[in-house]
C-alpha positions as CSV (number, residue, x, y, z in Angstrom):
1,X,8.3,4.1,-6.8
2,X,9.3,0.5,-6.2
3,X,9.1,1.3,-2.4
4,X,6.7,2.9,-2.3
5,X,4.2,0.4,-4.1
6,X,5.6,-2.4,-2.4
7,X,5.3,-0.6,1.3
8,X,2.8,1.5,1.6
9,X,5.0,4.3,3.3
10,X,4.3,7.8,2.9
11,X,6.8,10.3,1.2
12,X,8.2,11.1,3.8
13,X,8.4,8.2,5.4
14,X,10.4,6.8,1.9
15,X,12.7,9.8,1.5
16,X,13.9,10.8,5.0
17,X,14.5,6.3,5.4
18,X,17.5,5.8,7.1
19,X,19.6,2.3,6.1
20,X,19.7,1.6,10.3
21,X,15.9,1.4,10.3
22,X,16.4,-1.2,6.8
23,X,17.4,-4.5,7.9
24,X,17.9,-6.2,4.4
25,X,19.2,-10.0,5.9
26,X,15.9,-10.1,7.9
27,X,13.0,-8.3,4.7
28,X,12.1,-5.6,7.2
29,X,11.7,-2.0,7.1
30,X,10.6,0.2,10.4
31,X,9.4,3.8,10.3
32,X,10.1,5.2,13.8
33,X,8.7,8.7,13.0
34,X,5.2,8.4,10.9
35,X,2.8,11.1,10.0
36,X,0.2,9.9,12.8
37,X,3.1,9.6,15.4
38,X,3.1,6.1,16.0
39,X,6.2,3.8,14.6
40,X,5.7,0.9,12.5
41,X,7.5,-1.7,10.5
42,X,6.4,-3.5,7.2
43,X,7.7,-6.3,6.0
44,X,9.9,-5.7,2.7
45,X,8.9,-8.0,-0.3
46,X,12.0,-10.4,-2.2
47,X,11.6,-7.9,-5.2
48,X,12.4,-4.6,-2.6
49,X,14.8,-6.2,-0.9
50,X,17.0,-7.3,-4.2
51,X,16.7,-3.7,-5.4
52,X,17.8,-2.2,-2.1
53,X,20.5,-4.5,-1.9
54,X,21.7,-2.8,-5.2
55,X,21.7,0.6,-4.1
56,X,25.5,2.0,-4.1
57,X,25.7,3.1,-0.3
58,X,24.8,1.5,2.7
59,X,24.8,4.3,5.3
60,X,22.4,7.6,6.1
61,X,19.7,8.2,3.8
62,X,18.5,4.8,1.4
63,X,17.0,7.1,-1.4
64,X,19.1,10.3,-2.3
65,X,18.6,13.0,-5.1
66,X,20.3,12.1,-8.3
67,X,23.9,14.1,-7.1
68,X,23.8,11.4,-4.1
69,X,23.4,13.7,-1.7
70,X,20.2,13.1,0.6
71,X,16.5,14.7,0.2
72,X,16.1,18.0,2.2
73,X,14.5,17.6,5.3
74,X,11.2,20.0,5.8
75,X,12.0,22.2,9.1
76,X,10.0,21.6,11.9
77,X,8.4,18.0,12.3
78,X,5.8,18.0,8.9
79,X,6.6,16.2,6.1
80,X,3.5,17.8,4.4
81,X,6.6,18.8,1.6
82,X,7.7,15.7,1.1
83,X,5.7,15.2,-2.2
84,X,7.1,18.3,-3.5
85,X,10.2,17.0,-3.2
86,X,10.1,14.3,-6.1
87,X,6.8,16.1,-7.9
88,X,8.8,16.9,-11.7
89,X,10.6,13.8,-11.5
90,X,7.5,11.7,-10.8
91,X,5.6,13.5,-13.1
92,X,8.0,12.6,-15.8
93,X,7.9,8.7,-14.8
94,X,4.5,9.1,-15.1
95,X,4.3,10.3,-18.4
96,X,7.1,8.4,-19.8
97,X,5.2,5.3,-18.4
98,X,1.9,6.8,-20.1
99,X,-0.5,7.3,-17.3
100,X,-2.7,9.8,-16.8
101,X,-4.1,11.9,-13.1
102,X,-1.3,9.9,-10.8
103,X,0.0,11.0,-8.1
104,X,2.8,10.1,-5.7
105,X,0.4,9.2,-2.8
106,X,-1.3,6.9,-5.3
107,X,1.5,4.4,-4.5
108,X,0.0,4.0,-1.8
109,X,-3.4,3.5,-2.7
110,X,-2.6,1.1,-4.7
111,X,-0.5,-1.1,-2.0
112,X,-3.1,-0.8,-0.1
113,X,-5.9,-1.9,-2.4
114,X,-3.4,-4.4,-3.4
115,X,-2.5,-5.7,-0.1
116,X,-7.0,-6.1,0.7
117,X,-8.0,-7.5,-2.7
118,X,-5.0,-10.3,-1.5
119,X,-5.2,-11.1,2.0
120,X,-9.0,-9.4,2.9
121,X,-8.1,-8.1,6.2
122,X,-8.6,-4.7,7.2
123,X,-6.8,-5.1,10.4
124,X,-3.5,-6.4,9.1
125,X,-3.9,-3.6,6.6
126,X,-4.6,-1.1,9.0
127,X,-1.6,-2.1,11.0
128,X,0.7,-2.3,8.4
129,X,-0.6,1.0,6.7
130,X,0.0,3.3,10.2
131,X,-4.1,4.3,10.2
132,X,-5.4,5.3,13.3
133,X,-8.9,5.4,12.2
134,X,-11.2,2.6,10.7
135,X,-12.8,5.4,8.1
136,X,-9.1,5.6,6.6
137,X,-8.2,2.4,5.8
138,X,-12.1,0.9,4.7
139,X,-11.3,3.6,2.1
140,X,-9.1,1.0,0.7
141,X,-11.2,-1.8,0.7
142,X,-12.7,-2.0,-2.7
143,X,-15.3,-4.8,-2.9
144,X,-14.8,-6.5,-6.3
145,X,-18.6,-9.0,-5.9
146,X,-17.9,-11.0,-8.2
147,X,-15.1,-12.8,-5.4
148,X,-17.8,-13.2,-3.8
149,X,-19.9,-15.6,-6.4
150,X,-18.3,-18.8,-4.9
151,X,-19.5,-18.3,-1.4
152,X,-23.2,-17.4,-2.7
153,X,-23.4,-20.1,-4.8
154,X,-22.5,-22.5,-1.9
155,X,-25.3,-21.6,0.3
156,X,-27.8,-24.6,0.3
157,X,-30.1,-24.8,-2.5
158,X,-33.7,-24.2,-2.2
159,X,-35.1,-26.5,-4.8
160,X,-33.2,-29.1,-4.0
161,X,-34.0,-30.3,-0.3
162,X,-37.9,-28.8,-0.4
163,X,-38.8,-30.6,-3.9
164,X,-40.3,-27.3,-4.9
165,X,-39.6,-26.3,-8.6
166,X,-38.1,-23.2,-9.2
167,X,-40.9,-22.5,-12.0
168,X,-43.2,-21.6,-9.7
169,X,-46.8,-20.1,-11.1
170,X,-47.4,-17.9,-8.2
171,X,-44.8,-15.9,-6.5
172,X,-43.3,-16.8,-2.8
173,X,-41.5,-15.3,-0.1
């Protein structure tokens, strides 16, 4: 779950990682293969990159099944399964953790909401995320107006420079 909040990758991208596409000494993950066919690599934060450094093998698959042995590959090319692959276990984080209505792809909602509310830039996000198409990623961009109260109250002032009061009898345009 840590990876995946803290990437943005997919399921599939997350279980079928191999440690050669993990570079730990330089904070950097790459996905060669990605759902919309394109490769891409994300920059790993200080928090991901002290956990993976903890993991107990440093070669094949990063995230195994709880015997060690690596996550079944889907045949073929989809990774539509992928999800399936870790469904009772998540759902039992999720419950422990008392949440309700979470899915594993919300992981990566939330990076990505995460990632916008902090930085405001859909094309860094869109880059990062592997979207293709502007309708994806503005799906994550959840305007919170009240960020914007600063800006609007630094427009010039009306009253001030015209020496009009702003209890005016009549109304204006």
């Amino acid at each position: 779950m840590i990876f995946l909040l803290f990437t943005g990758a997919r399921v599939g991208e997350a279980l079928w990682l191999d440690w050669r596409c993990t570079e730990l000494a330089r904070a950097h993950v790459s996905f060669p293969k990605t759902k919309n066919g394109d490769p891409r690599g994300v920059p790993l934060h200080r928090d991901l990159v002290a956990v993976l450094a903890n993991l107990p093998h440093r070669d094949g698959c990063v995230f195994r099944r709880p015997d060690g042995k690596p996550y079944e590959r889907p045949s073929g090319d989809d990774n539509i399964s992928a999800g399936s692959k870790l469904k009772t276990a998540f759902r039992g984080a999720v419950r422990r953790a008392g949440l309700e209505d979470f899915r594993v792809h919300d992981c990566r909602h939330t990076w990505a909401t995460w990632h916008y509310a902090e930085h405001h830039d859909l094309v860094a996000l869109k880059e990062l995320g592997g979207w293709k198409m502007d309708a994806m990623v503005l799906r994550y961009a959840h305007a919170n107006t009240e960020k914007y109260r600063d800006g609007i109250n630094a427009l010039p002032s009306l009253w001030e420079k015209s020496g009009i009061s702003p209890n005016l009898k009549r109304e204006t345009s």
